[in-house]
BASE-258766 format. One record per residue (C-alpha): residue number from 1; chain; x, y, z. Coordinates in steps of 0.001 Angstrom, whole numbers. Each point is the difference from the previous one (the first is absolute). Layout:
<node><i>NUM</i><ch>A</ch><east>X</east><north>Y</north><up>Z</up></node>
...
END
This chain:
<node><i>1</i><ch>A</ch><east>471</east><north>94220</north><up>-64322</up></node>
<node><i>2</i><ch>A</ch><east>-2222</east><north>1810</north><up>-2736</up></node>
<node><i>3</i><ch>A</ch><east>-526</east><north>-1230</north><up>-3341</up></node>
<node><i>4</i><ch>A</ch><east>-1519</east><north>1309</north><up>-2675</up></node>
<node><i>5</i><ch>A</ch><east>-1854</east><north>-2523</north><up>-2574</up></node>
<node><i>6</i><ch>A</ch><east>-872</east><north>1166</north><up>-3515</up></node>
<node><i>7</i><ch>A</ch><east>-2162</east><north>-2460</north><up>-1700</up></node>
<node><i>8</i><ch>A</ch><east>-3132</east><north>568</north><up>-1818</up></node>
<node><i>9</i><ch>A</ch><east>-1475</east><north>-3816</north><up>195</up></node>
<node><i>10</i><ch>A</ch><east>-1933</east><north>670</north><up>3255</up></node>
<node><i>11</i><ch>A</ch><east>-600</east><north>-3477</north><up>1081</up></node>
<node><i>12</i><ch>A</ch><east>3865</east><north>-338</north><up>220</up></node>
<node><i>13</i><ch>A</ch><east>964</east><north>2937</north><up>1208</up></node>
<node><i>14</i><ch>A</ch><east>-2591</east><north>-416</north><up>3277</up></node>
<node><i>15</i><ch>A</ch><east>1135</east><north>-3364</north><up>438</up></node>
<node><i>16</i><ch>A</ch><east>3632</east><north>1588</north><up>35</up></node>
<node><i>17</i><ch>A</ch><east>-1107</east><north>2519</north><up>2821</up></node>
<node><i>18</i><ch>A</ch><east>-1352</east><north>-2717</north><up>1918</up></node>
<node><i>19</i><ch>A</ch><east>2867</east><north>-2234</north><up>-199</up></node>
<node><i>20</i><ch>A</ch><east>2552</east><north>2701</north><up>807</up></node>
<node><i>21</i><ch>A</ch><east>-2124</east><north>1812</north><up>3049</up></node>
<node><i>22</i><ch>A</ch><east>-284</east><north>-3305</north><up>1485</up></node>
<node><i>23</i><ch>A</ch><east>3775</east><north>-417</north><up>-103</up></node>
<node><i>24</i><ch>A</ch><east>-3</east><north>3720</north><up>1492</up></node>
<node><i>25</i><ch>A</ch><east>440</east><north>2224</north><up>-2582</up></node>
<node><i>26</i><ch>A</ch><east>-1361</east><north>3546</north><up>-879</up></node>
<node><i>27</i><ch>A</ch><east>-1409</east><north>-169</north><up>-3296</up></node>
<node><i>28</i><ch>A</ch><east>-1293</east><north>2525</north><up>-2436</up></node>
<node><i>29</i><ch>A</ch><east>-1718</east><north>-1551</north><up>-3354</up></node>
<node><i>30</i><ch>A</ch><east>-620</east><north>2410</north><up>-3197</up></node>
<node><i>31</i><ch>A</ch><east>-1810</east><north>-1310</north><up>-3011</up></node>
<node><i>32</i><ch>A</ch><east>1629</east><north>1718</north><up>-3024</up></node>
<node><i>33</i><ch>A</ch><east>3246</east><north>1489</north><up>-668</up></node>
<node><i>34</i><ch>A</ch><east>-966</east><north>3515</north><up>374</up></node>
<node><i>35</i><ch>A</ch><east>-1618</east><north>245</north><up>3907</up></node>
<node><i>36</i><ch>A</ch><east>3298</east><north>-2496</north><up>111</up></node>
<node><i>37</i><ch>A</ch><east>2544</east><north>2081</north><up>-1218</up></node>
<node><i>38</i><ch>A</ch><east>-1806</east><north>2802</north><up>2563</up></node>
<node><i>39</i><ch>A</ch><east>-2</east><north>-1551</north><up>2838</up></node>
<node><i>40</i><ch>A</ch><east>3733</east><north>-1244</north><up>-599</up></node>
<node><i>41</i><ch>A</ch><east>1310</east><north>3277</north><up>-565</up></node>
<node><i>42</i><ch>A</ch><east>-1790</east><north>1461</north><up>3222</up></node>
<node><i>43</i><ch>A</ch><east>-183</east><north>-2320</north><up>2622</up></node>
<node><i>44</i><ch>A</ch><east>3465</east><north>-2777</north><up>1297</up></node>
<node><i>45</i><ch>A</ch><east>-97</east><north>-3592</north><up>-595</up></node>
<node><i>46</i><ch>A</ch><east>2871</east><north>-2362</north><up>716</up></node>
<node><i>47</i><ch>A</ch><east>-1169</east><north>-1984</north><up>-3376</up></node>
<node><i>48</i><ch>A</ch><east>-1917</east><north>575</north><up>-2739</up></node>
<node><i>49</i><ch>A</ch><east>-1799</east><north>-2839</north><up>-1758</up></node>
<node><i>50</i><ch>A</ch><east>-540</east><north>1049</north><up>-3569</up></node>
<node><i>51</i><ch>A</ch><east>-2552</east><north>-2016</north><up>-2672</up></node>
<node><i>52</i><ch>A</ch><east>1193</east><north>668</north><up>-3948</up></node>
<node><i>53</i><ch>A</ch><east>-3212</east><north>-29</north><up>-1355</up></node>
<node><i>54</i><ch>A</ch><east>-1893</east><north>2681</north><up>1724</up></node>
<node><i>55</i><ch>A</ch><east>-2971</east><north>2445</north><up>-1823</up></node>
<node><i>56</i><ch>A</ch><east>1076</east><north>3767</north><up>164</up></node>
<node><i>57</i><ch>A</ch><east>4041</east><north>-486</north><up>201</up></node>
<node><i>58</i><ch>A</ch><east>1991</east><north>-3598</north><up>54</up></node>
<node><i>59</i><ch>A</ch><east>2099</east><north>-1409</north><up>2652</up></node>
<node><i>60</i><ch>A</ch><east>3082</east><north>1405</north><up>-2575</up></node>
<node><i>61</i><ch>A</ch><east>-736</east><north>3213</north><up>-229</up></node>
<node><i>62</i><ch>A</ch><east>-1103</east><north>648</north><up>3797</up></node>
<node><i>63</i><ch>A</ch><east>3329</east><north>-1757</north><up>1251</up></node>
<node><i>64</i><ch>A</ch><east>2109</east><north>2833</north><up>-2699</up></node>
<node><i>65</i><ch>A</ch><east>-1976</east><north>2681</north><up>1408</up></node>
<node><i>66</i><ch>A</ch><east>976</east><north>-919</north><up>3781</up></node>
<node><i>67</i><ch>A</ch><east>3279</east><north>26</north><up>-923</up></node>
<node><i>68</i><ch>A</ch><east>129</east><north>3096</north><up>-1658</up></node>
<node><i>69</i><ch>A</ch><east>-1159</east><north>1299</north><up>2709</up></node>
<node><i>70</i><ch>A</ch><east>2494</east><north>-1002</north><up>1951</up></node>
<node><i>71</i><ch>A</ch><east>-2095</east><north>-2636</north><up>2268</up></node>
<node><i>72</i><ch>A</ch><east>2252</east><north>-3033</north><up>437</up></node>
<node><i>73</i><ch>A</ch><east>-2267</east><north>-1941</north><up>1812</up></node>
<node><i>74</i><ch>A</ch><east>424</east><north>-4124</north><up>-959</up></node>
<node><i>75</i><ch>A</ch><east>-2503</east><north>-1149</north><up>-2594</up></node>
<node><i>76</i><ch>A</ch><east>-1258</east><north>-3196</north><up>-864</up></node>
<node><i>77</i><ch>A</ch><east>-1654</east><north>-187</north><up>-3618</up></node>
<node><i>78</i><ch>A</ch><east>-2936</east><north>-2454</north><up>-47</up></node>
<node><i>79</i><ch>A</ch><east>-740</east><north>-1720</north><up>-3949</up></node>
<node><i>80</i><ch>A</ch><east>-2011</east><north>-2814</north><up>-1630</up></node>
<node><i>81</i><ch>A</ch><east>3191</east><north>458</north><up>-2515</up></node>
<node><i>82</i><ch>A</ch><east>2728</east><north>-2510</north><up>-213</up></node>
<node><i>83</i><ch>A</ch><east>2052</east><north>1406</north><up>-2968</up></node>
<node><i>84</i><ch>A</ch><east>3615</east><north>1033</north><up>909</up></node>
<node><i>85</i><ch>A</ch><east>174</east><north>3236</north><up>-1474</up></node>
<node><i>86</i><ch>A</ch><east>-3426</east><north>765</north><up>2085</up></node>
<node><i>87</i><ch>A</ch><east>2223</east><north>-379</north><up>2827</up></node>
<node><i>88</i><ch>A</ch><east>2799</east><north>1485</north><up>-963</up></node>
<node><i>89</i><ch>A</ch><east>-2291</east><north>3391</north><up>-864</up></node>
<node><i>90</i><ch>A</ch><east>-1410</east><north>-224</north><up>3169</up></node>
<node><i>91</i><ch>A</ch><east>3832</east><north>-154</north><up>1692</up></node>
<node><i>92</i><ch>A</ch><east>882</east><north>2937</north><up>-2423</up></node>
<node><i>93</i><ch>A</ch><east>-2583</east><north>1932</north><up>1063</up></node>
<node><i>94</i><ch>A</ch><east>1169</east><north>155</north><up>3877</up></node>
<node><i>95</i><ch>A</ch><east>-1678</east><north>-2875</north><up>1262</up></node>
<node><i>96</i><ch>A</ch><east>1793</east><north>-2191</north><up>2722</up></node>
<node><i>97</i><ch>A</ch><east>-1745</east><north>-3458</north><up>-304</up></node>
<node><i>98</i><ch>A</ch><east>-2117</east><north>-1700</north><up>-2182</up></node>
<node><i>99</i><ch>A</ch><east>-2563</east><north>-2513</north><up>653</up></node>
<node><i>100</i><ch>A</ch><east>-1946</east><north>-1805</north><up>-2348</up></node>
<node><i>101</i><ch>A</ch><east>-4013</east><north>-1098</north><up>434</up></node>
<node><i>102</i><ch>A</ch><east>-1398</east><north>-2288</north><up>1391</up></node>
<node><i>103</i><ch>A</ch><east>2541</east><north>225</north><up>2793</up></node>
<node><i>104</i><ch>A</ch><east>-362</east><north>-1222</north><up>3488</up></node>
<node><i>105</i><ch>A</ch><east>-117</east><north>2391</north><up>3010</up></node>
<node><i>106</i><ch>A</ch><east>2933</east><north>-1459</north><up>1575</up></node>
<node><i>107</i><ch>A</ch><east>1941</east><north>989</north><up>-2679</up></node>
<node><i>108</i><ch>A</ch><east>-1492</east><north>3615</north><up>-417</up></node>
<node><i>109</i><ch>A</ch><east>700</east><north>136</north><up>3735</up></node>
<node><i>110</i><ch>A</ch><east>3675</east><north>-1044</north><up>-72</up></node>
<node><i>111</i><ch>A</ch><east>583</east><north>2227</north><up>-2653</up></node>
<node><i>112</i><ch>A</ch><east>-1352</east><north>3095</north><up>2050</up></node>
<node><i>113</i><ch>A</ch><east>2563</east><north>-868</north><up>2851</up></node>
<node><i>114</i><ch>A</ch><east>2917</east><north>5</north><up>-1910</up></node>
<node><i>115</i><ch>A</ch><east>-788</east><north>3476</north><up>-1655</up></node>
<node><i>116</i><ch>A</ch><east>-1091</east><north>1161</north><up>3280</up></node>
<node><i>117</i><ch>A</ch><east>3506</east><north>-314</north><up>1316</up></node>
<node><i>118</i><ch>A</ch><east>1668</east><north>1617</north><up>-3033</up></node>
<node><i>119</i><ch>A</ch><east>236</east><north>3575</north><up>2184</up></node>
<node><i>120</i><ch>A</ch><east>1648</east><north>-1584</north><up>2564</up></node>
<node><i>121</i><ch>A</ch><east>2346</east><north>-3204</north><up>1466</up></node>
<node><i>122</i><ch>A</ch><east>-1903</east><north>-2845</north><up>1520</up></node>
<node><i>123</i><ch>A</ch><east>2195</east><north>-1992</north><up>2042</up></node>
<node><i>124</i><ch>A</ch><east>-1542</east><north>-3904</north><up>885</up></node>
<node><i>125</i><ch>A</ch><east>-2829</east><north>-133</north><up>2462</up></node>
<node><i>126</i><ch>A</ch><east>-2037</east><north>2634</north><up>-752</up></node>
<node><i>127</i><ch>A</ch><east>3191</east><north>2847</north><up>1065</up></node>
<node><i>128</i><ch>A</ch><east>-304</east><north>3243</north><up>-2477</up></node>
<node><i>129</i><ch>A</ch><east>3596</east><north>2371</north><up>-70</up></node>
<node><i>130</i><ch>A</ch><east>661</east><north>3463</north><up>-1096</up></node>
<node><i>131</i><ch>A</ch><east>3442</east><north>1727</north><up>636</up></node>
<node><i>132</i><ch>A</ch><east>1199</east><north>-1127</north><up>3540</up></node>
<node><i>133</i><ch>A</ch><east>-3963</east><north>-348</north><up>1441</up></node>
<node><i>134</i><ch>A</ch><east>-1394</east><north>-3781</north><up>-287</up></node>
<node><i>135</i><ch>A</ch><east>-3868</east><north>-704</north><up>1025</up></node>
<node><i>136</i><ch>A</ch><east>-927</east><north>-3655</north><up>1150</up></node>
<node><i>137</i><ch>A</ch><east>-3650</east><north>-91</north><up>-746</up></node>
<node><i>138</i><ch>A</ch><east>-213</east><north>-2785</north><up>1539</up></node>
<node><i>139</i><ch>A</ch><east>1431</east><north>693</north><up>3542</up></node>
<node><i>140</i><ch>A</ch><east>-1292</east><north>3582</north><up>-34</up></node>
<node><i>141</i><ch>A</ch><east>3893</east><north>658</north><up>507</up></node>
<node><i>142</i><ch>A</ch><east>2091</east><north>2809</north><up>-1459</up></node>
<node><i>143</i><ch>A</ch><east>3771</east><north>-197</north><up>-696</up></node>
<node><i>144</i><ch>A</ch><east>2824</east><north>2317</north><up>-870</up></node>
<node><i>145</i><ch>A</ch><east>3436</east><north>-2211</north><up>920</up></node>
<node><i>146</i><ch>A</ch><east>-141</east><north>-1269</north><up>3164</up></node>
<node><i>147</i><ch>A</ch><east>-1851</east><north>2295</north><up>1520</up></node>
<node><i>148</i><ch>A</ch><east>-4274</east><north>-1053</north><up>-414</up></node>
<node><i>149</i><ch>A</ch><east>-3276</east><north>814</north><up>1416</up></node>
<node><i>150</i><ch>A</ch><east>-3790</east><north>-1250</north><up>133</up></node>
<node><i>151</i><ch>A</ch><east>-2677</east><north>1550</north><up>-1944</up></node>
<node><i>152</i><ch>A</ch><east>-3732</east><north>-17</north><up>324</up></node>
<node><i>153</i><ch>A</ch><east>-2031</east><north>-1689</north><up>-2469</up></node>
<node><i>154</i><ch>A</ch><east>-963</east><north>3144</north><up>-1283</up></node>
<node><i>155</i><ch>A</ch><east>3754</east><north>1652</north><up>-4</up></node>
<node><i>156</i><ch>A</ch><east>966</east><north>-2993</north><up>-2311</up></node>
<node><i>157</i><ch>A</ch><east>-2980</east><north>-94</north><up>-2741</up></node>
<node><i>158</i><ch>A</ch><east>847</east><north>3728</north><up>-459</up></node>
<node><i>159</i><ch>A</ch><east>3383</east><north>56</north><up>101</up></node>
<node><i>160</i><ch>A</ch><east>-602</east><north>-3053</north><up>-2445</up></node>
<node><i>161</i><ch>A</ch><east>-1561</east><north>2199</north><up>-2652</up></node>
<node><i>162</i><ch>A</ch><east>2667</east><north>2455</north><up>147</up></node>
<node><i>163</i><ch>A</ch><east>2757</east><north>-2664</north><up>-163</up></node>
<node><i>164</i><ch>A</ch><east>-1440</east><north>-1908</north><up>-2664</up></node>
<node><i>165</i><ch>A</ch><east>100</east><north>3541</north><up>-2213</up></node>
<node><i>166</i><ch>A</ch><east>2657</east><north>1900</north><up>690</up></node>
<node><i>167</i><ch>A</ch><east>-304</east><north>3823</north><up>-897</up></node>
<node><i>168</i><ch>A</ch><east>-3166</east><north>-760</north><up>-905</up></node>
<node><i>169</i><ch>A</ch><east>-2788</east><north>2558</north><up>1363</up></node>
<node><i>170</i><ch>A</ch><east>-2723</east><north>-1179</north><up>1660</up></node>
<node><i>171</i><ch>A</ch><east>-2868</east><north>1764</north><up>1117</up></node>
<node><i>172</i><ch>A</ch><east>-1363</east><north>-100</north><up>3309</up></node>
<node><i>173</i><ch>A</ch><east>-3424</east><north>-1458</north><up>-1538</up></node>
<node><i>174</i><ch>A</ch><east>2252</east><north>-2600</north><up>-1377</up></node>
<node><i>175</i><ch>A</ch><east>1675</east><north>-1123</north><up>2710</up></node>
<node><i>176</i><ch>A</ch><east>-2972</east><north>86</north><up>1667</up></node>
<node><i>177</i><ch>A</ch><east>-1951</east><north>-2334</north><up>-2878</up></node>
<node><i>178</i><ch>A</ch><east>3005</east><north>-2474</north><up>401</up></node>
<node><i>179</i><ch>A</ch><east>587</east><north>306</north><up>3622</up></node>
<node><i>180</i><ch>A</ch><east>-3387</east><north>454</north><up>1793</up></node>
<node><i>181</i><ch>A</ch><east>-1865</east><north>-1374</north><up>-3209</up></node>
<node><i>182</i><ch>A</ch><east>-2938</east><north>2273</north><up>-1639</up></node>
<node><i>183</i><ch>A</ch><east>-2582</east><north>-439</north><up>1834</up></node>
<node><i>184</i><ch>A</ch><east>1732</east><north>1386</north><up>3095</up></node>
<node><i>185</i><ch>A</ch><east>-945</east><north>3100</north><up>1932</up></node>
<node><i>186</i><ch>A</ch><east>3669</east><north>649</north><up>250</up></node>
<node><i>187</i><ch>A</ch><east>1018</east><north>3661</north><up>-443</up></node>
<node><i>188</i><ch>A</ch><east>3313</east><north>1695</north><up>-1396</up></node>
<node><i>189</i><ch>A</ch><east>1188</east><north>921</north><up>3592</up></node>
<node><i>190</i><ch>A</ch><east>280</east><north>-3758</north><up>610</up></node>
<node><i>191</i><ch>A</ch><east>1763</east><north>16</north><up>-2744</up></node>
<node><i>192</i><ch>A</ch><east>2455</east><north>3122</north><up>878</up></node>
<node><i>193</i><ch>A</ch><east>42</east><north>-2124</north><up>3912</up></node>
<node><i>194</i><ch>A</ch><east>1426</east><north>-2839</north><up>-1361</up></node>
<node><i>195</i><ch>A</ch><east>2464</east><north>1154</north><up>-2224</up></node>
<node><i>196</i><ch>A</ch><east>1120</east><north>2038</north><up>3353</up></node>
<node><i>197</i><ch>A</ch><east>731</east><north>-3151</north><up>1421</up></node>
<node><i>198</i><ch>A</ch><east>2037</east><north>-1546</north><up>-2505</up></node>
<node><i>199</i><ch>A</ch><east>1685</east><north>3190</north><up>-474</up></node>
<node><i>200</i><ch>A</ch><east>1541</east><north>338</north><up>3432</up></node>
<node><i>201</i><ch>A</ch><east>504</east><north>-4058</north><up>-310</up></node>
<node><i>202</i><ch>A</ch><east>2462</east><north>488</north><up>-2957</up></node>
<node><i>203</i><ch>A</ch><east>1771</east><north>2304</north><up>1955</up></node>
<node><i>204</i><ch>A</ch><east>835</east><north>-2069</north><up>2929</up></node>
<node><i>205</i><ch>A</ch><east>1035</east><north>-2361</north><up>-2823</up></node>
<node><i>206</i><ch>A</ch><east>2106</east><north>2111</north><up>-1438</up></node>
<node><i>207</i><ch>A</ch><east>-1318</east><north>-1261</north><up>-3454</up></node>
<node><i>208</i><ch>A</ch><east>1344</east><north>2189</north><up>-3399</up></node>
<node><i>209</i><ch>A</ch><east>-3764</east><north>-354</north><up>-1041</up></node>
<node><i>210</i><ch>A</ch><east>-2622</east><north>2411</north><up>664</up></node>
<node><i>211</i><ch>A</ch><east>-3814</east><north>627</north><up>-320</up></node>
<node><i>212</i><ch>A</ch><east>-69</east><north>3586</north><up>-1751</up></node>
<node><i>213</i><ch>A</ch><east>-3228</east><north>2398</north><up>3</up></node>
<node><i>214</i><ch>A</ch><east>-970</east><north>913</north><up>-3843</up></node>
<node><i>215</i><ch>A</ch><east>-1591</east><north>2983</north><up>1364</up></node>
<node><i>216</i><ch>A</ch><east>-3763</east><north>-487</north><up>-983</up></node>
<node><i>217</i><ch>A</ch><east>430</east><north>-2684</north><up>-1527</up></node>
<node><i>218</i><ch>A</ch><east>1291</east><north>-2980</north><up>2290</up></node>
<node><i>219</i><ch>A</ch><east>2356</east><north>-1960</north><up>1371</up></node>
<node><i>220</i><ch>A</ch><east>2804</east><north>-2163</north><up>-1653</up></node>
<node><i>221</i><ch>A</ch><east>3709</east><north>-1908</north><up>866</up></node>
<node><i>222</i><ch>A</ch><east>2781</east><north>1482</north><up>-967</up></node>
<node><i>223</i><ch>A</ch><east>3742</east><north>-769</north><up>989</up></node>
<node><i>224</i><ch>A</ch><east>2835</east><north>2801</north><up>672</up></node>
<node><i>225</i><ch>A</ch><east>2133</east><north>792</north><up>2786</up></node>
<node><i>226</i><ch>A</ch><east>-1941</east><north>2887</north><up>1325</up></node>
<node><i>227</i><ch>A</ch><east>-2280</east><north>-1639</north><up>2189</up></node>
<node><i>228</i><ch>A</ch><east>-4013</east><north>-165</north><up>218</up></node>
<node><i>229</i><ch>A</ch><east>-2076</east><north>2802</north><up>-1499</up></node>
<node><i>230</i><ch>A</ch><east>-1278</east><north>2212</north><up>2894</up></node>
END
């Protein structure tokens, strides 16, 4: 999963990477609201940790302008504030949770795997579900009815990504950051391999969800009755 943290005291903000890459998570940082509001707009995060106070453009204004824009991606808002209308403002302004400082990491984190899961169903023990297709992360098994088979590790964390995001696009950089991590030396035809496999695996399935090809752009889920993208 990548996040994206905008927050422009440093000292919390690195402790925040550290916490969250040691819990396995890819995490961008940006120090103002303006490289923030940049990176958000170009790159895809599953959540988006926002600080209201922030030099160049607040937490308010850069969560308006990613909605504008039409990125729905879950935000958190991060603020020293307590008042309710502070809240409410930051609610308002397309925020999806709000969590007040000092806060404790547990917390942060619980609140980043709920919104995480707002693209998609996620049924107990660790199963994710879109249309008729269900993904056991756990057993590295994939279901549609009664009919199921056995994915590699690597089949499941990308299929994973795509699941979690339906119709989402991702790039095969991205799914290689998430996937292979980025400091791999993995290349986009690993990419294109893999998403070969799972291709003619949704088939034997039978599945109503498909990975389509966004023709140079990437890959994403999508669910129809036509059958995987060739």
């Amino acid at each position: 999963m990548r996040l994206l943290i905008i927050e422009d005291e440093r000292n919390l903000a690195e402790a925040m990477v550290q916490i969250l890459s040691d819990h396995h998570y890819v995490v961008d940082v940006c120090y103002d609201g303006e490289s923030g509001l940049e990176l958000a707009l170009s790159e895809i995060h599953d959540v988006i940790i926002i600080d209201i106070m922030l030099p160049k453009r607040d937490g308010f204004s850069v969560v308006q302008e990613l909605r504008i824009s039409g990125v729905t991606t879950p935000v958190i808002l991060l603020t020293a504030r307590t008042q309710t209308h502070d809240k409410l403002r930051g609610l308002d302004s397309g925020a999806d949770d709000y969590l007040t400082k000092p806060f404790k990491m547990a917390e942060l984190m619980a609140r980043i795997r709920a919104l995480s899961r707002r693209n998609s169903v996620l049924l107990p023990d660790t199963v994710l579900a879109v249309g008729s297709l269900e993904l056991d992360i756990s057993l590295l098994t994939l279901r549609n009815g009664a009919e199921s088979l056995r994915l590699t590790l690597k089949e499941s964390q990308l299929l994973e990504v795509l699941m979690r995001s339906p119709n989402t696009t991702f790039s095969a950089q991205s799914i290689i950051d998430r996937v292979w991590g980025y400091d791999s030396e993995a290349v986009e035809q690993l990419v294109q391999t893999y998403v070969s496999f799972l291709r003619k695996k949704l088939v034997i399935l039978g599945t109503n969800a498909h990975i389509e090809t966004i023709r140079g752009v990437g890959y994403r889920l999508a669910l129809d009755t036509t059958g995987s993208d060739a």
